[in-house]
KOLSE-167581 format. One record per atom (N, C-alpha, C, O, CB): x, y, z. Coordinates in steps of 0.02 Angstrom, whole numbers, plus 50000, padded with zeros to 5 digits. Glycine has a CB too. Layout:
N
XYZ;...
***
This chain:
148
500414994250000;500005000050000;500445006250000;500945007150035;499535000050060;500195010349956;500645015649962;500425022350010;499815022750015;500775017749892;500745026650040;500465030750082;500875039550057;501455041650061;500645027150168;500555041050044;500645050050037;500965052950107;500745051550162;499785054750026;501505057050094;501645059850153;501385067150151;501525070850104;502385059250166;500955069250209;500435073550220;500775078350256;501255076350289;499845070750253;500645084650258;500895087850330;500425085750378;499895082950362;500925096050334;500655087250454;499975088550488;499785091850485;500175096350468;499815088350532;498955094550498;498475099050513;498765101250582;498865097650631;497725095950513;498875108650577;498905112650620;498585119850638;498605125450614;499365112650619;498335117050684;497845124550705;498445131750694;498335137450674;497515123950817;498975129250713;499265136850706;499165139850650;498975145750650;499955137650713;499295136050583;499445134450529;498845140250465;498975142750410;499365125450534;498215140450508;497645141650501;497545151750534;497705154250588;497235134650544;497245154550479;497045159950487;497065164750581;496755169450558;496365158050453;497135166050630;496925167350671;496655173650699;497095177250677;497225165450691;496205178250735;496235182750743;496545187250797;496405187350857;495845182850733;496955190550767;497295195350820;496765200750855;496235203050833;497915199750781;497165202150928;496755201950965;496425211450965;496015214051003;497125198151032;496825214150907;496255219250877;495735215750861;495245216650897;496435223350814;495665211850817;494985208350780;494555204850827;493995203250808;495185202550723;494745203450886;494595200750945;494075206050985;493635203851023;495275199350982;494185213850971;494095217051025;493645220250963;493155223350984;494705220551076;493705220250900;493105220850860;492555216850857;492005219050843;493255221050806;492645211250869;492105206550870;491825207450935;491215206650934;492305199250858;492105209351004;491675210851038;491275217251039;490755217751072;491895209651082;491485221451009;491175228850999;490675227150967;490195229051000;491575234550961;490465223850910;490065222150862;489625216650898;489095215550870;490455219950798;489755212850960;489275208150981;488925213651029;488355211951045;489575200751017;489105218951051;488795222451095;488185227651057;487785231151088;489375226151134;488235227250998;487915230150959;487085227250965;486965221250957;488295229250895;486645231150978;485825229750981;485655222450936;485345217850964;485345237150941;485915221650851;485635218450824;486075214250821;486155211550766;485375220350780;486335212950854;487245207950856;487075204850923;487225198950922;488245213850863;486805206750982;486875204051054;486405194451052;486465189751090;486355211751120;486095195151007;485815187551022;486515183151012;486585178551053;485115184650959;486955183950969;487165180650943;487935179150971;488365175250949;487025182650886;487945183851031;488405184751079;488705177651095;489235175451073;488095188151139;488195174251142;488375168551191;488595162051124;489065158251138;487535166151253;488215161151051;488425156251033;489115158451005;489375153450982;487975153150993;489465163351000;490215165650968;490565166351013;491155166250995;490295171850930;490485167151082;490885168551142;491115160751139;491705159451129;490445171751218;490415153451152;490805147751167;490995143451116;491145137751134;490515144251209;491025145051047;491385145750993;492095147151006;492485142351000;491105150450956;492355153451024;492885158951032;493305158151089;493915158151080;492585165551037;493035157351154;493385155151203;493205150351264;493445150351320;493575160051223;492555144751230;492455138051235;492645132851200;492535127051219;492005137351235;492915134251155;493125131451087;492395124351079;492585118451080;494165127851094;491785125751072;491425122951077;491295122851001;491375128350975;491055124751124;491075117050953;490945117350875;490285117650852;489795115950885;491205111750840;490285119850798;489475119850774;489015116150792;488515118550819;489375119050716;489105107650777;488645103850789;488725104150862;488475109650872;488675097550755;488875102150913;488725105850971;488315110350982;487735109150999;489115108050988;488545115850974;488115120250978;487665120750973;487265123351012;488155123050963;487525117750904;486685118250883;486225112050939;485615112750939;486565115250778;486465107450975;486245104251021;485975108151086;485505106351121;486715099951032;486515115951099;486515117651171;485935120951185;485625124751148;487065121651192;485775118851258;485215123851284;485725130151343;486305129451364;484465118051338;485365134651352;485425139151400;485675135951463;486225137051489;484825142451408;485045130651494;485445126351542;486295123051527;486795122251562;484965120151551;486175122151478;487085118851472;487615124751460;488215123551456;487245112751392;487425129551456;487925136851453;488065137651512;488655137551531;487615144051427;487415138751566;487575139451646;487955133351676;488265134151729;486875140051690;487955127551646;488475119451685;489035119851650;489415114951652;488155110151671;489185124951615;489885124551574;490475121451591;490795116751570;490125130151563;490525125551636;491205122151680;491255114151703;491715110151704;491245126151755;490395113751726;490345104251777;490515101051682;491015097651668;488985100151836;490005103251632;489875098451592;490405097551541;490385092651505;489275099451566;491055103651534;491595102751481;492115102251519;492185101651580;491695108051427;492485102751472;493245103051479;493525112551534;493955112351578;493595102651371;493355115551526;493375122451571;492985126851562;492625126951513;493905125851569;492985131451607;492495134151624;492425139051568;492735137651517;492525136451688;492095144051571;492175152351522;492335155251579;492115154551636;491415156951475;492965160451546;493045165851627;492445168351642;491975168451603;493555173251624;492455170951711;491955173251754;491595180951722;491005182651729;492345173951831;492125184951687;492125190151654;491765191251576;491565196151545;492765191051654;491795183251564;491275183551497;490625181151534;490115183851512;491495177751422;490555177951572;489765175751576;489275182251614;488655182151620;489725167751630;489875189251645;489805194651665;489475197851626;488915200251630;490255197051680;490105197851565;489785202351514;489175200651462;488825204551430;490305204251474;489155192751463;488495188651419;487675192551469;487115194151449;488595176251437;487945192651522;487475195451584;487155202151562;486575204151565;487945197051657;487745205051538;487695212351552;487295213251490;486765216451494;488415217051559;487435211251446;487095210551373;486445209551369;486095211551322;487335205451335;486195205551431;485545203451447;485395196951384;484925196551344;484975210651445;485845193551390;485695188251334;486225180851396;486785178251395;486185191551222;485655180451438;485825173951474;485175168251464;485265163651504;485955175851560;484795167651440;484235164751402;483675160451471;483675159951532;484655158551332;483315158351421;482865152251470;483365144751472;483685142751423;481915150051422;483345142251519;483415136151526;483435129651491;483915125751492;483135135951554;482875128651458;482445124951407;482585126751326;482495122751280;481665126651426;482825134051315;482885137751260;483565135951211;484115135651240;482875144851284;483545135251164;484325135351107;484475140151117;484095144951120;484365134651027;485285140451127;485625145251122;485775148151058;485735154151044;486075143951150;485965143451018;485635149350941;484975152450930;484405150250928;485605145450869;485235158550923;484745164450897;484285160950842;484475156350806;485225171550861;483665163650840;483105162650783;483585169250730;483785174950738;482045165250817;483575163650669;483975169050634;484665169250623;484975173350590;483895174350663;484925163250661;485745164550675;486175162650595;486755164350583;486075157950752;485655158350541;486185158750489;486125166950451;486605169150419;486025151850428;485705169550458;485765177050432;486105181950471;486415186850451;485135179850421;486005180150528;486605185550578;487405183350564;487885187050553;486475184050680;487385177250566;488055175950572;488395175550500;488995173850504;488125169550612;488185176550442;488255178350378;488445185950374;488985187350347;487625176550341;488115190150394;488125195050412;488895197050446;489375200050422;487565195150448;488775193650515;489455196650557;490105194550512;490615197850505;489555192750643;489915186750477;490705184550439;490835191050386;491385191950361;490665175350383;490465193750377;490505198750308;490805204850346;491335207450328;489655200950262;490495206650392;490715213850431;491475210450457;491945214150441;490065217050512;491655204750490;492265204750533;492835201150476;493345198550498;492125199750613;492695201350394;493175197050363;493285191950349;493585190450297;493505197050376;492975185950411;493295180550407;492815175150382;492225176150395;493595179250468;493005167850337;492605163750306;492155160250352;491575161550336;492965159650269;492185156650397;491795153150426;491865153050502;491955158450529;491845147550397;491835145450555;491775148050616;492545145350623;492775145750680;491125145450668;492875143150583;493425138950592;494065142450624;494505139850658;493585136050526;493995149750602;494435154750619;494315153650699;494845152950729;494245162550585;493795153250736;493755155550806;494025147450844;494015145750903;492825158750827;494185144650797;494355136350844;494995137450829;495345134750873;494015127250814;495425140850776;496095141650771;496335146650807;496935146950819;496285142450711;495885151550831;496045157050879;496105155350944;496525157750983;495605162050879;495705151250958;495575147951047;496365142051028;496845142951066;494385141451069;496425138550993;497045134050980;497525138751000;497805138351055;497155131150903;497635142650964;498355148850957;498585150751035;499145149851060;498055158150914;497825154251071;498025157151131;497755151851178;497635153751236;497775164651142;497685147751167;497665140851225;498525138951227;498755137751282;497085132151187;498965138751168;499555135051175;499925142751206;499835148851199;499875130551093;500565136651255;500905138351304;501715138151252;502205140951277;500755132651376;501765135151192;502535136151175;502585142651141;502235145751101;502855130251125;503225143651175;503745148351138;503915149651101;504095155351090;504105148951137;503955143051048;504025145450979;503485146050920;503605148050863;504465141750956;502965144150942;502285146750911;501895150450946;501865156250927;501875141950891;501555148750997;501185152351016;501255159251047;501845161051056;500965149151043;500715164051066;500845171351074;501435171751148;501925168051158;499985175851088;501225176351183;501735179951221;501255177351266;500755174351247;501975188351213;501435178851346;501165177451402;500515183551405;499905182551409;501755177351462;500885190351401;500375194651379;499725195151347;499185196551372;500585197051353;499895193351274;499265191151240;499015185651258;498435186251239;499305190651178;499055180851281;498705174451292;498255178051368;497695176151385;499345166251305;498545181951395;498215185951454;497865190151461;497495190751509;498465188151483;497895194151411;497485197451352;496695194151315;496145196751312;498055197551292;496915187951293;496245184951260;495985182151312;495395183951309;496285179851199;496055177851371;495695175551432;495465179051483;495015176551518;496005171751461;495755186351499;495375191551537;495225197951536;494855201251572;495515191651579;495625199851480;495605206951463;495155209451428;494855214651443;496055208751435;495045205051363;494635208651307;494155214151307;494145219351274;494295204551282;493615210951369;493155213851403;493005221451459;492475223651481;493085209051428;493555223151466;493495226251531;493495235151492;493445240151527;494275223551597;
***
């Protein structure tokens, strides 16, 4: 059998957004006709949670985040999901009614092709090496700062 030698797939490898584009996307989720669409791009972005997922989640599983995944969302986004007034019903999808036209929308306003960018972004500033990944700063930067 013969076998192709492949690179690996690497998240670094892949588009990411710097953490200007970071602090645009939250300006733009704070926006009136942008805020539904907040909580499913936040655990996208820094849940690294994926589409099909998502489209499973209720409101209740946003509030068990922490018991039911891998880590929590800082305390500072579920602040600001708060503040937004977009913490939902219980029972309710967390995607917005509407979310393939919003989120068509936001990919057009913020540049980027799909949601894939925000799983290579959470990859980028999740890794701890030195020779790829960001600075201690920015990785400190995308987990508590963005927001404040």
């Amino acid at each position: 059998m013969k076998t192709r030698n492949c690179p690996p797939i690497d998240a670094l490898q892949k588009r990411i957004l710097s953490l200007q584009e970071v602090k645009n996307l939250i300006e733009r989720l704070e926006k009136k006709e942008n805020r539904a669409c907040a909580a499913a791009i936040v655990l996208m972005l820094w849940g690294n949670v994926g589409y099909k997922a998502l489209r499973e989640m209720k409101w209740s599983d946003v509030w068990d985040f922490g018991t039911k995944h891998r880590s929590a969302l800082p305390v500072q986004l579920v602040a600001w999901l708060g503040k937004l007034g977009y913490l939902g019903i219980p029972e309710a999808p967390v995607l917005p009614r509407g979310w393939n036209r919003r989120w068509l929308r936001l990919k057009q306003e913020l540049a980027i092709k799909d949601a894939s960018v925000l799983h290579a972004t959470h990859a980028y500033y999740s890794t701890t090496s030195q020779e790829q990944g960001p600075s201690a700063d920015e990785r400190a930067a995308f987990w508590s700062q963005m927001w404040d």
